[in-house]
N, C-alpha and C positions, 0 to 999 in steps of 0.2 A: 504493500500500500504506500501511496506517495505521503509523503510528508506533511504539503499542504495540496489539498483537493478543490477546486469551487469546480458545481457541478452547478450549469445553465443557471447563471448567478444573474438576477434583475434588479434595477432599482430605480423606483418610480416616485418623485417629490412631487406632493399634494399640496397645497393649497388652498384657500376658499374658493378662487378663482379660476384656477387651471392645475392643472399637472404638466410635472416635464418628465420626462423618459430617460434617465443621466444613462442605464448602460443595460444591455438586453443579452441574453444568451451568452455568457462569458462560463466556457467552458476550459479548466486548463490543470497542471497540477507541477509542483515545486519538488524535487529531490531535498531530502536532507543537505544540508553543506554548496549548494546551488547559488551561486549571484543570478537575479531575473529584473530587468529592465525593463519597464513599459512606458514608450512614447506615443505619441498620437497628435493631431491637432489640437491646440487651448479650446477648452471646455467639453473634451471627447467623456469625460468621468476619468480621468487618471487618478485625483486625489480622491473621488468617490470609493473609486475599486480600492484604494489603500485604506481609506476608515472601515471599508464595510470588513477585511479582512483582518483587520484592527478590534474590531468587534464595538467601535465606535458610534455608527450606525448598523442596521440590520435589511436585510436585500429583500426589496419584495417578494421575489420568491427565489426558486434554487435554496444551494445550500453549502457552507465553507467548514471545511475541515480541517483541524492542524491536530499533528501527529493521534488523528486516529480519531478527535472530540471536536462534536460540530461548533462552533464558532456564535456566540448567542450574547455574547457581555465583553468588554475589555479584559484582559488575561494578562497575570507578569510573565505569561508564558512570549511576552510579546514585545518587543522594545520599537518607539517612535522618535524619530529625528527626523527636526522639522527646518524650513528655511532658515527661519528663526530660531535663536537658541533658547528664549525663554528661561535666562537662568535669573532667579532671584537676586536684584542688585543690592540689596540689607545683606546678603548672607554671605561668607566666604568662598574661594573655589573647593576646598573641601568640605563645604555645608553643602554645597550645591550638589556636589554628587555622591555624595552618602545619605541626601534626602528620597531619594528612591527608598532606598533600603530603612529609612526609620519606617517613611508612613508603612511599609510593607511588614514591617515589626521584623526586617534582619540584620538589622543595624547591631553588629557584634565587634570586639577586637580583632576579629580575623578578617570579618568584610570589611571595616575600614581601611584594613592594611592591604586589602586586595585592590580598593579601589585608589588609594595611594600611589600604589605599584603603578597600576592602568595610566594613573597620570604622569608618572614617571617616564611610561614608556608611550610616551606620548611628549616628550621635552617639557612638560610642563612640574616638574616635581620639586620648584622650587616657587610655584606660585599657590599653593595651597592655602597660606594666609590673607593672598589679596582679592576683589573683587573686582566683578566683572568688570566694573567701569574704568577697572584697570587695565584691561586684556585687549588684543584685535581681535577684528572679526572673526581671524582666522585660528586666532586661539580659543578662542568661546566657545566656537565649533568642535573643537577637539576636546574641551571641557564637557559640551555636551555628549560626546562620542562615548567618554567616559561614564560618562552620568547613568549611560541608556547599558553598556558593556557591563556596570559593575554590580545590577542586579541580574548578571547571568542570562538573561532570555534565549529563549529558540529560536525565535524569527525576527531580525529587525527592517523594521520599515522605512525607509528612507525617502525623503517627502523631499526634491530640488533641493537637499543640503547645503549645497555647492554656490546656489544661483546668483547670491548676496555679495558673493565673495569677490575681490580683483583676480583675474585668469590666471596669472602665476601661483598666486593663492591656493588656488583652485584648485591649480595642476598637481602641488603639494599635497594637498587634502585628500582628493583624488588615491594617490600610491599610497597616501597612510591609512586612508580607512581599507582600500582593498586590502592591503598587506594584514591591518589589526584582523580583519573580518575572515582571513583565510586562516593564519595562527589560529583564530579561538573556533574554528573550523564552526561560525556559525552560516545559516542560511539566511541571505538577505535578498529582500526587493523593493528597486530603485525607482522612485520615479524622476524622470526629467521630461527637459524640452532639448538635451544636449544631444543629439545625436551620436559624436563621437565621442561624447562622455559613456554614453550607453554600452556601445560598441564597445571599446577600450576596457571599460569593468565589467563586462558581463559574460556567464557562460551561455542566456538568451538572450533576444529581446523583443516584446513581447508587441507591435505595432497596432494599436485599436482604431475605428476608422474615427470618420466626426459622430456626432451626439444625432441620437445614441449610441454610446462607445460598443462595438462588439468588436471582435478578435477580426482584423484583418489578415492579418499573417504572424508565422512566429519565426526569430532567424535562428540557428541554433551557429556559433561563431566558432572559428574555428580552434583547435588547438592553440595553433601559431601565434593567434594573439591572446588567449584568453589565459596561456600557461605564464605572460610578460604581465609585469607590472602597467599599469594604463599609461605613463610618461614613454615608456620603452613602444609600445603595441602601439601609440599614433607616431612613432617613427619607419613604420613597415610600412613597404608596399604594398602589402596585403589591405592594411589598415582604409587605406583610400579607395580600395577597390571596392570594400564594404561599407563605406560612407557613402560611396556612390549607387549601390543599389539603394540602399537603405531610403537616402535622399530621395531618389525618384520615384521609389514606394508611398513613400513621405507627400512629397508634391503633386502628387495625380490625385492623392485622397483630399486634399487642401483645394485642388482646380477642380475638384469635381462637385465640393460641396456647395 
């Protein structure tokens, strides 16, 4: 059995007035240890499909599975990183991410030090006393990275992490979270609008058409780039060969809506 399951997943927002149809028959399923990337055109349900699997919202019909239990309520079985980092500007960088683990009641001497560690190896292991509004973007990010790692979860969600960020920034963030996310051998799925962001991190990616989002095609990428860190994999000529489908997959679904 796949890890994670949505079988003919719908979701339909009511109103007093109307209803809209965010995403219709999404049928697909995640391996354990997996990176899955899902692009599509602005407003296709990309962040819909990631709360409903988040268990944030719930799908008018179908039905979502993670390792084995249908998906009905938000779960710590589950970690969310969002554009934003959302970290508490009162609290410290080690409030910030040992606050998972109080409200969850694991807040132990061993989970501190594990969450400690995580921001160690993450460069930040000597910012633990300052707060946010001390940090860049691009550290906050990696504060949150930590925040969402150090309550252990099975599946993390990644919501344009990246998008806020300067490109170099970016590109950094980018090789650290894949590199964090393959050491703690979790499975994750990404959303963007980056095409060769997608490519570059992922072992799919998952293309939905416009709204209502349904599964247009899935790419499954190859070894060559998917075995490279994401900085390495858009230096291959492979890399651009698959930007290039991808794009023109991309652009017939955008000219035709």
């Amino acid at each position: 059995m796949a890890f994670l399951q949505l079988n003919q997943v719908e979701k339909t927002f009511f109103s007093r007035d109307s209803l809209t149809e965010a995403i219709t028959n999404i049928s697909f399923s995640v391996d354990e240890g997996e990176f899955l990337s899902i692009i599509g055109p602005s407003g296709c349900g990309k962040t819909t499909l990631l709360s409903l699997i988040s268990g944030l919202i719930l799908p008018t019909s179908g039905s979502i599975q993670l390792d084995g239990k249908e998906i009905k309520k938000p779960t710590p079985e589950t970690g969310y990183m969002l554009q934003q980092d959302y970290l508490f500007p009162w609290l410290t960088i080690e409030d910030n991410i040992t606050l998972g683990l109080k409200t969850m009641g694991k807040l132990t001497a061993h989970t501190r030090k594990h969450a400690l560690y995580l921001l160690k190896e993450m460069g930040l292991g000597d910012k633990g006393t300052n707060y946010p509004g001390e940090l860049s973007g691009g550290m906050r990010q990696r504060v949150a990275l930590v925040r969402m790692l150090s309550t252990d979860p099975k599946l993390l969600l990644l919501d344009e992490p990246f998008s806020a960020l300067d490109y170099q920034t970016k590109l950094k963030l980018e090789d650290l979270v894949f590199s964090t996310i393959r050491e703690h051998k979790k499975t994750a799925i990404l959303v963007t609008h980056d095409i060769g962001e997608a490519i570059a991190m992922s072992d799919r990616v998952v293309l939905l058409s416009d709204r209502p989002g349904k599964i247009q095609r899935i790419f499954t990428i190859p070894d060559e780039l998917k075995s490279r860190l994401p900085f390495d994999a858009r230096n291959l000529p492979l890399f651009n060969e698959w930007f290039q489908e991808v794009w023109k997959e991309l652009e017939a679904l955008e000219q035709s809506s």
